[in-house]
C-alpha positions as CSV (number, residue, x, y, z in Angstrom):
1,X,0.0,0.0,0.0
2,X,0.9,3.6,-0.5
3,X,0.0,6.6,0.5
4,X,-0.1,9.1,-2.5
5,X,-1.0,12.3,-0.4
6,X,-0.4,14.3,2.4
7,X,-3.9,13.9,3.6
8,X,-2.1,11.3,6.3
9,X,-1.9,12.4,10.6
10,X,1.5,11.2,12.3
11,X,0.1,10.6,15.7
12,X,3.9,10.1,17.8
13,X,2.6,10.8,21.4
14,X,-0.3,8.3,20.9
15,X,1.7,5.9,20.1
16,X,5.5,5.5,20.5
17,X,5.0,2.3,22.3
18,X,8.2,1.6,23.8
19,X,8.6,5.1,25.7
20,X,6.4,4.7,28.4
21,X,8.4,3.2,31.2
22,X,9.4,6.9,32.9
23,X,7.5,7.1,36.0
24,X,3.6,8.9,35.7
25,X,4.0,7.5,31.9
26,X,2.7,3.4,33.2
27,X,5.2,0.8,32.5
28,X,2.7,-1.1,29.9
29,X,4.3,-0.7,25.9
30,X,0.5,-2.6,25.1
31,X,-1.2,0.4,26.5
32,X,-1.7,3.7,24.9
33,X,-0.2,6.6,27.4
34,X,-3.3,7.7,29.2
35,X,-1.9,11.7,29.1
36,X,-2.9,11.7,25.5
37,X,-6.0,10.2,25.9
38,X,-7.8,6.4,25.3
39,X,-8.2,3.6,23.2
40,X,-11.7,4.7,22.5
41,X,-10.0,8.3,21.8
42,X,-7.8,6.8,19.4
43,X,-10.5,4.6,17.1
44,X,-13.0,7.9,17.2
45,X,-9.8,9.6,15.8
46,X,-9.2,6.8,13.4
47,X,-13.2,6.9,12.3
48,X,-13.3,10.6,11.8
49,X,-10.3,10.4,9.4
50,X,-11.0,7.3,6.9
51,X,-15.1,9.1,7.4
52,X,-13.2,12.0,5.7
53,X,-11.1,10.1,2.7
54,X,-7.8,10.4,5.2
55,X,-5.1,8.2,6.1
56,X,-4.0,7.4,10.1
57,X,0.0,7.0,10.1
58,X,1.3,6.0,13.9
59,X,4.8,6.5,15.2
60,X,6.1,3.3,16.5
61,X,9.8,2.4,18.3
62,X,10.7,-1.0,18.0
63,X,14.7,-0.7,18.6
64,X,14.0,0.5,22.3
65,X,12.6,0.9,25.6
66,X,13.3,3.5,27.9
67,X,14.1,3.9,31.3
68,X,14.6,6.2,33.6
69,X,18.0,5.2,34.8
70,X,21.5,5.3,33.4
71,X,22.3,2.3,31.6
72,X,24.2,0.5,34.1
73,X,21.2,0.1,36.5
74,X,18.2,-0.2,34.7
75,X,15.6,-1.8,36.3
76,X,14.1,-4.2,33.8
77,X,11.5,-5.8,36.0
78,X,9.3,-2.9,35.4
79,X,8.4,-4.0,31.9
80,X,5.8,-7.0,31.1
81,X,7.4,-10.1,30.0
82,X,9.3,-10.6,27.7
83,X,11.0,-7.5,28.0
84,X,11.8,-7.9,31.9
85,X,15.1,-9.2,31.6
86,X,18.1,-7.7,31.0
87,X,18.7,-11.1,28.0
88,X,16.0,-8.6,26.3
89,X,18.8,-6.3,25.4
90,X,22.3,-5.7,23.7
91,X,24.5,-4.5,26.5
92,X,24.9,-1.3,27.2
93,X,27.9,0.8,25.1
94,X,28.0,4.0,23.4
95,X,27.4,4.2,19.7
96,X,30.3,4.7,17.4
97,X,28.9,6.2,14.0
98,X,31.5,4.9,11.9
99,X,30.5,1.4,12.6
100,X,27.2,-0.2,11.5
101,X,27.7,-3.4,14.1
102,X,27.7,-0.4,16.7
103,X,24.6,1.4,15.4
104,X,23.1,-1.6,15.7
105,X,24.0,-3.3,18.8
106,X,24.7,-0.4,21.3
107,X,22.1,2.1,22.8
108,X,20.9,5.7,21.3
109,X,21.1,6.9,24.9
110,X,23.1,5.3,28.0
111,X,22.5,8.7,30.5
112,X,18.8,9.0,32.4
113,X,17.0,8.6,30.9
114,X,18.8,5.7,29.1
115,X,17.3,3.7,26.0
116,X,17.7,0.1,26.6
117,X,18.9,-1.3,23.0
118,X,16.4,-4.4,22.2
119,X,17.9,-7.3,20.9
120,X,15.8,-8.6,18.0
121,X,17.8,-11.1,17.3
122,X,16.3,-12.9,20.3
123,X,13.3,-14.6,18.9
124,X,10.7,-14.4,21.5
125,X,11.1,-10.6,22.2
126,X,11.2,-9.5,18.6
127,X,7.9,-11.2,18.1
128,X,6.6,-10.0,21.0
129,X,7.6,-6.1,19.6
130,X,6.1,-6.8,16.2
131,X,3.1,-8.4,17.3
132,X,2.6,-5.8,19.7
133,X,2.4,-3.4,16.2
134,X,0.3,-5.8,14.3
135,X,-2.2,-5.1,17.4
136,X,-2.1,-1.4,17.1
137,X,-2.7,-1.5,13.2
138,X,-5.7,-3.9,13.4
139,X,-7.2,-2.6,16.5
140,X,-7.2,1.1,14.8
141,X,-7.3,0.7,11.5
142,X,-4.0,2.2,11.1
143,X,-2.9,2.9,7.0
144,X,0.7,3.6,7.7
145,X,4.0,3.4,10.2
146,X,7.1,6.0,10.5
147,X,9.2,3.8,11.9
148,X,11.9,5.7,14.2
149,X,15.5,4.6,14.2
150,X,15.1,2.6,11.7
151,X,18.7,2.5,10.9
152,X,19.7,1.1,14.0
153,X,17.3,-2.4,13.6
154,X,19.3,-5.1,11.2
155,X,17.8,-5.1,7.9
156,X,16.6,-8.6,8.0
157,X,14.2,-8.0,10.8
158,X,12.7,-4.6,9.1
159,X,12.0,-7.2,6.2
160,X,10.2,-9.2,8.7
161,X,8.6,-6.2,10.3
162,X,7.4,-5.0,7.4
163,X,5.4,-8.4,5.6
164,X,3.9,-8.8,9.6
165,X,2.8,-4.9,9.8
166,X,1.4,-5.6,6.0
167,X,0.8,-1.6,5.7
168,X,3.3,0.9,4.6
169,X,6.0,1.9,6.4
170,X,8.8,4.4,6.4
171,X,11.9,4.5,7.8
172,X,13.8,7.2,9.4
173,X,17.4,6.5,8.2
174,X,19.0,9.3,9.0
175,X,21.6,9.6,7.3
176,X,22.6,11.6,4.1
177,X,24.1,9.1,1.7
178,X,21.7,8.0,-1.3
179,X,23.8,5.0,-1.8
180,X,23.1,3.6,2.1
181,X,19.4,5.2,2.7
182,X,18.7,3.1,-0.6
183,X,19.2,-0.1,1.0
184,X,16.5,0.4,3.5
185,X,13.9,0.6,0.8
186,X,12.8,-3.3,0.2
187,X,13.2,-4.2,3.6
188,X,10.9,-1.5,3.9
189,X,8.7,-0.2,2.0
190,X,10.0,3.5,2.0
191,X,12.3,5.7,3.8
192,X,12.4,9.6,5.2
193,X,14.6,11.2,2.1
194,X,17.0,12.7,4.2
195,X,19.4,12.6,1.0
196,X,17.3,15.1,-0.7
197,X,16.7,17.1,2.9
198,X,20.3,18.5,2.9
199,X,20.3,19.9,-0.4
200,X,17.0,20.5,-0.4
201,X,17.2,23.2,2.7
202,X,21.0,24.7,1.6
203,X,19.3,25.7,-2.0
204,X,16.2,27.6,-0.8
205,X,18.6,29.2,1.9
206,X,20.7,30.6,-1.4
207,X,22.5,27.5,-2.6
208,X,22.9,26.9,-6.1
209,X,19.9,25.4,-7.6
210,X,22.5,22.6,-9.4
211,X,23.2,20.5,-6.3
212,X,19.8,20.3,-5.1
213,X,18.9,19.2,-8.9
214,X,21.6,16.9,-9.1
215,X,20.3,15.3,-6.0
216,X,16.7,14.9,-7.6
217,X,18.9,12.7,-10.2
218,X,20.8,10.6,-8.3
219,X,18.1,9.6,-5.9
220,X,15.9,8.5,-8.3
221,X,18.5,7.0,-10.0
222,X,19.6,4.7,-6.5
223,X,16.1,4.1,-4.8
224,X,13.7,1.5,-6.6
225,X,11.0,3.5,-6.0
226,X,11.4,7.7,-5.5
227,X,7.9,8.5,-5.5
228,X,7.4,6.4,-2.5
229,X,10.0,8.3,-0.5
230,X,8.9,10.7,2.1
231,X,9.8,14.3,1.6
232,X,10.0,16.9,4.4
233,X,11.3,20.4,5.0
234,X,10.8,20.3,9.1
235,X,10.8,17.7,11.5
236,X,11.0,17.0,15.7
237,X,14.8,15.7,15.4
238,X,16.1,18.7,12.5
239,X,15.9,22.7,13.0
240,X,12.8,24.3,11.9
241,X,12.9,25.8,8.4
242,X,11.6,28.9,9.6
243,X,14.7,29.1,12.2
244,X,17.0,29.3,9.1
245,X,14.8,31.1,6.7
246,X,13.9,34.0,9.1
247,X,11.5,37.0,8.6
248,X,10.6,35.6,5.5
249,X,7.4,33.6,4.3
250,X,8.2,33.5,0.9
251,X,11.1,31.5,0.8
252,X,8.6,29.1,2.8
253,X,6.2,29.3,0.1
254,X,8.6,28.5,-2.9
255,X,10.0,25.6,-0.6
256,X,6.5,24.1,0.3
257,X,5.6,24.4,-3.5
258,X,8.6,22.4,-4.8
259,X,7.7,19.9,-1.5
260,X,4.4,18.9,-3.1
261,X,5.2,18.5,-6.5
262,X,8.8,17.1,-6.0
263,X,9.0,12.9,-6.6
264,X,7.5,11.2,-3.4
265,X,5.5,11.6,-0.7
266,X,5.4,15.2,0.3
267,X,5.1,15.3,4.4
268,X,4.3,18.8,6.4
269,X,5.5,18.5,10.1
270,X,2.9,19.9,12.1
271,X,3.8,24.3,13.1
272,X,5.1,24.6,10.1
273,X,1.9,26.1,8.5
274,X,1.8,28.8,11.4
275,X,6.1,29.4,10.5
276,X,7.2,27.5,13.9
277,X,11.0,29.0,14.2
278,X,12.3,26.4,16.4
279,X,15.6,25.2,16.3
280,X,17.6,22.9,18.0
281,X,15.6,20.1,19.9
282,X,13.5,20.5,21.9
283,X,12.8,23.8,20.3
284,X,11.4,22.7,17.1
285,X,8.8,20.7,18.8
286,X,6.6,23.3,20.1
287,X,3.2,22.4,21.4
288,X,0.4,23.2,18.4
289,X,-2.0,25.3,20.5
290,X,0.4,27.7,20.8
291,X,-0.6,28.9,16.9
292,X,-4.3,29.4,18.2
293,X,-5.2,27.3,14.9
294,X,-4.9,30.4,13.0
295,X,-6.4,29.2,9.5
296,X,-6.1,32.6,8.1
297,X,-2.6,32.2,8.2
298,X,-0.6,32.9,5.1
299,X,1.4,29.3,5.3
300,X,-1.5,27.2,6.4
301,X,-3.7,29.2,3.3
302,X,-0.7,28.4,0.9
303,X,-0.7,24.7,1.6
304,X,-4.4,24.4,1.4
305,X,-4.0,25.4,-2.6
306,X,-1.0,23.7,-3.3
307,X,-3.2,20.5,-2.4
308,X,-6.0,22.1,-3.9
309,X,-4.0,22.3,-7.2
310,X,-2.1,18.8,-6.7
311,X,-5.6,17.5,-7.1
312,X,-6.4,19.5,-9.7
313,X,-3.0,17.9,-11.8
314,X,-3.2,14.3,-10.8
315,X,-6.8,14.0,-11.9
316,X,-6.1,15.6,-15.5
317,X,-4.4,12.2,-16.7
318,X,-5.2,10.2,-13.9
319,X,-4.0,9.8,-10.3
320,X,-2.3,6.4,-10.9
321,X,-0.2,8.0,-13.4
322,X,0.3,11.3,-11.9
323,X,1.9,9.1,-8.7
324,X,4.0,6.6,-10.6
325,X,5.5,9.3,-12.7
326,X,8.3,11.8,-11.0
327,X,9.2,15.2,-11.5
328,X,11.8,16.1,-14.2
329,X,13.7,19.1,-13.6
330,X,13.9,21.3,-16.9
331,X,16.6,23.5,-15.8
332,X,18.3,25.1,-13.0
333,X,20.5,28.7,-11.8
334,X,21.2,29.9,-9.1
335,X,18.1,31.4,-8.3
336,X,15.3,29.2,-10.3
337,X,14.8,25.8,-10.7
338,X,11.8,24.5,-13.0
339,X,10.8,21.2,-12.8
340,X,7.4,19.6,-14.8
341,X,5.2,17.0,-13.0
342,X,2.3,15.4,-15.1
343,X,0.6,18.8,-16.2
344,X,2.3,21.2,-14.3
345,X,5.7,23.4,-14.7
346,X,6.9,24.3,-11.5
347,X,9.2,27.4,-10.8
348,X,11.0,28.1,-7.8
349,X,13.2,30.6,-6.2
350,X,15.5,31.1,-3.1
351,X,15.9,34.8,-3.7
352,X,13.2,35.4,-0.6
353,X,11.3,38.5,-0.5
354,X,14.2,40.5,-1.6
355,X,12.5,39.7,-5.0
356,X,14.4,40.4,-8.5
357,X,13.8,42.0,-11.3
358,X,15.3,38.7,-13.6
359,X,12.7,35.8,-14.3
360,X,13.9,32.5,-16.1
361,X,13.9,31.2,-19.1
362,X,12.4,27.4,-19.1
363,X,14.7,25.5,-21.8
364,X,12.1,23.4,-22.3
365,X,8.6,21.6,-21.4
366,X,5.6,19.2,-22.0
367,X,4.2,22.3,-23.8
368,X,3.8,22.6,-27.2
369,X,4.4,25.5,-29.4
370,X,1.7,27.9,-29.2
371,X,0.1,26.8,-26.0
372,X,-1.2,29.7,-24.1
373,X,-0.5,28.7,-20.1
374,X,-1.4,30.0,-17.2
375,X,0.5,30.6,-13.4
376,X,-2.2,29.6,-11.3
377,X,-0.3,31.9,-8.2
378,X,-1.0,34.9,-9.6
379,X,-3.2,34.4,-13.2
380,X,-0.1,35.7,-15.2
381,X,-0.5,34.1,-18.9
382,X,2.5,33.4,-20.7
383,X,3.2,31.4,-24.6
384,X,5.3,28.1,-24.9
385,X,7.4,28.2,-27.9
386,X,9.6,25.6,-29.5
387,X,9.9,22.5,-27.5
388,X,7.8,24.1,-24.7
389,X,9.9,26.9,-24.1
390,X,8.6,30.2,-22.3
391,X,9.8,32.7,-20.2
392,X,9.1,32.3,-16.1
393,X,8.6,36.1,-15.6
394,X,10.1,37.4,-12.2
395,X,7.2,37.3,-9.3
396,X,8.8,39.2,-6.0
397,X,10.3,36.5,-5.0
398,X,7.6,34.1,-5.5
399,X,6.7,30.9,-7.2
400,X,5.0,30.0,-10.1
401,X,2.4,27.1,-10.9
402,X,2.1,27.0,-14.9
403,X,-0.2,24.9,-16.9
404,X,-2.2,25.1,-19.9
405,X,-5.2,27.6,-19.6
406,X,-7.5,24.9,-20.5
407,X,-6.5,22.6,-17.9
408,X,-6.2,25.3,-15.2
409,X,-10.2,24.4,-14.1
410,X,-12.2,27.1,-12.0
411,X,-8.9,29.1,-11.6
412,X,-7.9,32.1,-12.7
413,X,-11.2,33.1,-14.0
C-alpha cells in the first residue's frame, strides 16, 4: 500500500510504544499513554479520518525501551514479559557512528533517561515487539507506520517487520548518503529522504539550484521506488525551516511548493503552516496550540491550494499515473529551478522576498508551441514556444504554478 497524499496524521505521542516506562507514563508498551487520551479516543480519531477520505499514520519504536536510569542500572522488572530481563537487550555501550555493528547493537542513549537497545535477534522478544504493532494496526485501523531509528534495527528483521505490519511503512534512516538510505527501501517499504533534505534546505537558503537538482537525479536513479520516499522540509529531530529562513514567508512558500510537486510523498510536520522557528531540539517541537489554529494564516492558506492544485494535476491524466510518474527538472540557476510533473511546470526561487527584477527562461517543457499557459499563483499568462519553451517572468520572489489555460479548471477566471 501507498500513500499518495499528504492527507495522512503522524500521531507520535499516541503511540511511540516503547517510551512509556518513565515514572507517571505506566510501564505497559501494550497500552496507549493515558496523558494523551484512550483507546476509545484513538478509534474515534481513526473513524473521523477514513469518514473523511484520510489516512492514520502512527509513530512506532521497535529498537528500544526506555528507562529512567542510566544504563548500568536499569531496572528491567518494570516491563511486562518478555522484556523484563536484561537477556532482552544488547549491552549497554556508546554508539560509534563509523560502525554499522555499533549502530546496531549499542544504545541511542546510556544517561537518564537511558534507551535500553532491544535485541531482536532474540526470537521471543522480537515477536513480542512486532506483534505488539500488528495489534495497534488492526485494533485502529491504522494505513501507515514511521518507523523511528530505523537504521539502527538489522535489515533482515525490518524485512520481517514489514510483511507482519502488511501496511506501509517508512523508515527514518537518517543519514545523508543516497547509496546507504537506498538499501532500507525493500526491507521497507520507503524511507524519510534525508538525501534530498540537505540539499534541499541549503538551496532555498541561497544555494545553487544545481546540487539540489543533481540530488533529484541521483536519488531517483539509487532508490527503486522515488515517488514512494517521504519528503520533508521540518521535523521533531532537525531545526525548523523557519529558524534558518527567518523573517521571510516567501522562501517558505517557494519551498512548500517544490515539497508537493517534487518525486515522493510530500510530508508537512505539524507548526510549520503557522512558520514554527524552532531550532535545535527541543525547540522545534513546540506544542500546536500555541498557533491558536490560526487558519487565516498565510502558510497554512498556501498549503491548502497547493493540495487544492495537486488534485487539480493528478486527476487531468489520472492519479495512478500522476503518482507513478516523477518530476523532471527542466533547468536550473542559481536562483530558479523549473521542474514539470504530469501537467504542471513548477518554478522556484531562493531569492526570498528581496524579490528580483530577472525571471527564467524554461529550456524546455511538455508544452507545445503555441500553447497559451497560465501561473495559477498569480493568473499571469505566458506562450510556450519551440519545444515548450517560455519565459518564467520574475514574481517578487515568489513561485510560479504553470499549466495550460484549458486545464487550469475554475482558476484564474
Amino acid at each position: 500500500m501507498r500513500i499518495t497524499g499528504v492527507s495522512a496524521l503522524a500521531l507520535r505521542p499516541f503511540y511511540e510504544p516503547f517510551l512509556t516506562s518513565i515514572p507517571d507514563w505506566g510501564n505497559d508498551p501494550y497500552t496507549i499513554n493515558e496523558h494523551f487520551g484512550t483507546a476509545d479516543d484513538l478509534k474515534s480519531l481513526s473513524d473521523a479520518l477514513h469518514g473523511r477520505g484520510m489516512s492514520l499514520m502512527v509513530d512506532v519504536v521497535i529498537n528500544h525501551l526506555a528507562a529512567n536510569q542510566a544504563s548500568t542500572s536499569v531496572d528491567y522488572s518494570v516491563f511486562p514479559a518478555p522484556f523484563n530481563n536484561a537477556s532482552a537487550f544488547h549491552t549497554p555501550c556508546s554508539i560509534d557512528y563509523t560502525n554499522q555493528g555499533s549502530i546496531e547493537n549499542c544504545w541511542l542513549v546510556t544517561d537518564t533517561p537511558s534507551l535500553p537497545d532491544v535485541a531482536s535477534e532474540n526470537g521471543d522478544v522480537f515477536t513480542a515487539m512486532v506483534n505488539s504493532v500488528v495489534d495497534i494496526v488492526n485494533t485502529y485501523g491504522v494505513d501507515g507506520i514511521r518507523l523511528d531509528t530505523a537504521r539502527h534495527v538489522p535489515k533482515e528483521y525490518l524485512t520481517q517487520f514489514q510483511e507482519a505490519v502488511g501496511v506501509f511503512v517508512t523508515g527514518e534512516v537518517l543519514d545523508g548518503n543516497p547509496d546507504f538510505v537506498a538499501g532500507y527501501q525493500g526491507p521497507l517499504a520507503s524511507a524519510l529522504n534525508y538525501p534530498l533534505w540537505y540539499p534541499l534546505v541549503d538551496s532555498f537558503m541561497g544555494g545553487d539550484f544545481s546540487a539540489l537538482a543533481s540530488e533529484m537525479s541521483t536519488v531517483a536513479s539509487v532508490f527503486t521506488d522515488a515517488n514512494a520516499l517521504a519528503n520533508f522540509l521540518d521535523n521533531h529531530d532537525q531545526p525548523r525551516f523557519a529558524s534558518r529562513a527567518g523573517n521571510d514567508v516567501v522562501r517558505d512558500r517557494n519551498a512548500a511548493t517544490f515539497l508537493m510537486f517534487a518525486s515522493g510523498i510530500p510530508v508537512v510536520y505539524y507548526g510549520f503552516e503557522h512558520r514554527f522557528g524552532g531550532a535545535a531540539d527541543p525547540d522545534n517541537r513546540e506544542a500546536l496550540w500555541g498557533s491558536g489554529y490560526d487558519t487565516d494564516a498565510a502558510l497554512y492558506k498556501h498549503i491548502a491550494l497547493l493540495h487544492q492544485i495537486r488534485d487539480l494535476a493528478s486527476d487531468i491524466g489520472g492519479k495512478a499515473a500522476y503518482f507513478a510518474t516523477g518530476a523532471e527538472v527542466l533547468g536550473t540557476s542559481a536562483q530558479y529551478l523549473a521542474m514539470k510533473r504530469g501537467p504542471v511546470v513548477v518554478v522556484v526561487s531562493n531569492v526570498g522576498a528581496q524579490g528580483t527584477t530577472d525571471g527564467f527562461s524554461v529550456p524546455g517543457s511538455q508544452f507545445d508551441s503555441g500553447d497559451t499557459i497560465v501561473d495559477l499563483f498569480s493568473c499571469t499568462n505566458a506562450t510556450a514556444g519551440e519545444g515548450g519553451a517560455f519565459e518564467s517572468t520574475a514574481n517578487s520572489g515568489e513561485a510560479r504554478l504553470w499549466i495550460r489555460t484549458q486545464d487550469k479548471g475554475s482558476y484564474c477566471p
